[in-house]
N, C-alpha and C positions, 0 to 999 in steps of 0.2 A: 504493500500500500504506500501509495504518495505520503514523504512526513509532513505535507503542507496541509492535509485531511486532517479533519477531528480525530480523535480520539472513538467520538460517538458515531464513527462512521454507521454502523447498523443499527442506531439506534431506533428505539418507536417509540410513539409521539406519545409525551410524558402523559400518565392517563390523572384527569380533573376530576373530582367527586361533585356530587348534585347539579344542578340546573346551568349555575356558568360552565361543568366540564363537559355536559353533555349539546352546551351552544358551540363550545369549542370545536369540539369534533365533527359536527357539523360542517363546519365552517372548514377545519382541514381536510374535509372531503369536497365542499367543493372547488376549495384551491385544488388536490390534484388532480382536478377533471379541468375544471376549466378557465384555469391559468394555466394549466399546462402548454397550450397551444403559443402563449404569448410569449413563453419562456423560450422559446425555441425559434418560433416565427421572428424575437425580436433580434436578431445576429443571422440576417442576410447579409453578409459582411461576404462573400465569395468573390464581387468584381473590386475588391481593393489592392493597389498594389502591395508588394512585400519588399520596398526598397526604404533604403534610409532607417532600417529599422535600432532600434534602443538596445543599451547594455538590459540584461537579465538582473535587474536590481532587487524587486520586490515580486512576491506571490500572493495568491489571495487562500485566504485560510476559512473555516470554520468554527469561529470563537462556540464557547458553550451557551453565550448570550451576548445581545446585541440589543443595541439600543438603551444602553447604560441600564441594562440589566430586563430592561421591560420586555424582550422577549427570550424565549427559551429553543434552542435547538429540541425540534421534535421527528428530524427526520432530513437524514443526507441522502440525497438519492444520485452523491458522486459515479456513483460506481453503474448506475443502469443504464439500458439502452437508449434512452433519451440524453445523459450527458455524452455516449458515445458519436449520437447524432451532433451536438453541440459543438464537439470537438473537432469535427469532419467541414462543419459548416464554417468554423475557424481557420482550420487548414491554409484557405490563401491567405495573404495579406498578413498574415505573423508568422512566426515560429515558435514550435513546439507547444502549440498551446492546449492546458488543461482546465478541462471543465470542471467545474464546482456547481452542483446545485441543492438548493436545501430550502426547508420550509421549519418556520421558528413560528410559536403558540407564544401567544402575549401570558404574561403570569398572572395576569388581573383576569379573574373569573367574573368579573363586574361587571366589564368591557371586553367579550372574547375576542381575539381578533388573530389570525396569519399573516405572517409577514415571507414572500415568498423571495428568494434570491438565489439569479439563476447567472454564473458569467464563467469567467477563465480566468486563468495568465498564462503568459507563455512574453512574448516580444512582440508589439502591435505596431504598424502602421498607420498614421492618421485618425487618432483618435477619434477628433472632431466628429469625423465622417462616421465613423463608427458606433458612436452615441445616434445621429442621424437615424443610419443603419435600423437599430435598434426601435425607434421609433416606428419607422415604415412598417419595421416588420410588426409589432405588435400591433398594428392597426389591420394589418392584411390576416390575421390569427385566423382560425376558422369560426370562432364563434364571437369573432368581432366584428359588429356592421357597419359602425361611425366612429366618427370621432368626435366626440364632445367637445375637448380641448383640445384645441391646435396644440403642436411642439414648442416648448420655449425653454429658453434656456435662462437658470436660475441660479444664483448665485450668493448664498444663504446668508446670512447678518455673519459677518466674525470668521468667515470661510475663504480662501481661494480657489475653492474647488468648484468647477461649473458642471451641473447636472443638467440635462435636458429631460423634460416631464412633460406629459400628455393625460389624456384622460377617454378611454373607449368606451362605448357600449356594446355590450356582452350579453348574453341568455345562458345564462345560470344552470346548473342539472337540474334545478326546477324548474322549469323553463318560465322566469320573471326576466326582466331584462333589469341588469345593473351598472352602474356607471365604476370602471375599473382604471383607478390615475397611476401611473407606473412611472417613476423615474431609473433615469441611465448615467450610469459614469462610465468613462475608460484613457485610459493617459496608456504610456507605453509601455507596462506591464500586465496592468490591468482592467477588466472592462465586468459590466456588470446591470443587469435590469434588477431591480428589487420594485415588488408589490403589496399591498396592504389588502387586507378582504378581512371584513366585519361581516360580524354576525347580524346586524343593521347596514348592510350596506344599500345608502342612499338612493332615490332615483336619479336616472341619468341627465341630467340637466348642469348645466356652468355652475350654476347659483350652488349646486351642493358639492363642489370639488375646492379642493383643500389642496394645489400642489407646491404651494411653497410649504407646508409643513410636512408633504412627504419630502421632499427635498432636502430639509433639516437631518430629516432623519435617515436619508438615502447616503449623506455625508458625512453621519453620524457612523453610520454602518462601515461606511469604506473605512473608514479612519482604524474601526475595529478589527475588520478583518483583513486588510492591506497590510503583510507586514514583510521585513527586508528578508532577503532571505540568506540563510547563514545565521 
């Protein structure tokens, strides 16, 4: 196994007692149905070139929580057929790059909520473009029909780090339609889509999207789990 992997590589999604544990899980069932698609659709990264590329400085890892603690790794799913796919899709335009993907349960049974994070590292190309990338593709998902929020690029209070964030509509595995806001990072080592999905999640409309505060938190995350490697 990669030493840039948890620990909790196999792990399953920490089990919640009473009514907030069983919103929860909920809720991490229909993140792996239907974010799945976004995690994957967003790294159409295939037509980018692989020159000029970066030293191998930093790797992305799997903290045991993220979000200063507010969520909990419940489930890496580095090692499956879909991070293999992830990888393949990566292939041009960097080297060597390794998928990571993983789904983290908020601790707060109050407020259940998944926080979905799906990227690589390896040595990237054009980051910019690739944040881009990411966008288009999570909009072209399969169970994504609009886009609510255009792409914009956000740049948190007290940060240098620039995230690009959107916001789709989606049909849920209950077929309701939900408005699902995703932000993207990726600099020359590392690249990354992270998702939110409540157990209330909002109808799809402007007025109820929040992307500077994924954004906080999407910054929040890399900071965690971007680490040098060595």
């Amino acid at each position: 196994m990669d030493q840039s992997r948890s620990n909790s590589t196999q792990a399953e999604p920490h089990p919640q007692s009473g009514p907030g544990g069983r919103r929860t899980g909920r809720v991490i069932g229909i993140v792996a149905v239907s974010v799945a698609g976004l995690l994957l659709a967003g790294f159409g990264v295939r037509q980018l070139a692989s020159s000029g590329l970066p030293d191998a400085t930093h790797r992305l890892t799997l903290p045991e929580t993220v979000g200063d603690g507010t969520y909990e790794l419940s489930k890496d799913l580095s090692q499956t057929e879909r991070a293999d796919a992830l990888g393949r899709a990566l292939s041009a335009g960097s080297r060597t790059p390794q998928a990571v993907i993983a789904q983290y349960a908020s601790v707060s049974s109050e407020a259940p909520s998944v926080l979905a994070l799906s990227g690589a590292y390896g040595q990237f190309a054009n980051p910019a473009k690739i944040r881009q990338s990411m966008m288009d593709g999570g909009a072209r998902a399969a169970n994504a029909t609009a886009t609510v929020v255009q792409p914009e690029d956000i740049t948190p209070a007290g940060s240098d780090t620039t995230v690009t964030c959107q916001a789709v509509k989606i049909l849920s595995t209950t077929a309701v339609w939900t408005v699902q806001p995703m932000c993207a990072w990726a600099d020359g080592n590392t690249v990354a889509l992270v998702t939110v999905l409540t157990a209330e999640t909002p109808e799809p409309t402007p007025e109820n999207v929040d992307l500077g505060r994924l954004a906080a938190l999407t910054v929040k995350v890399r900071t965690e789990a971007r680490q040098p490697i060595g």
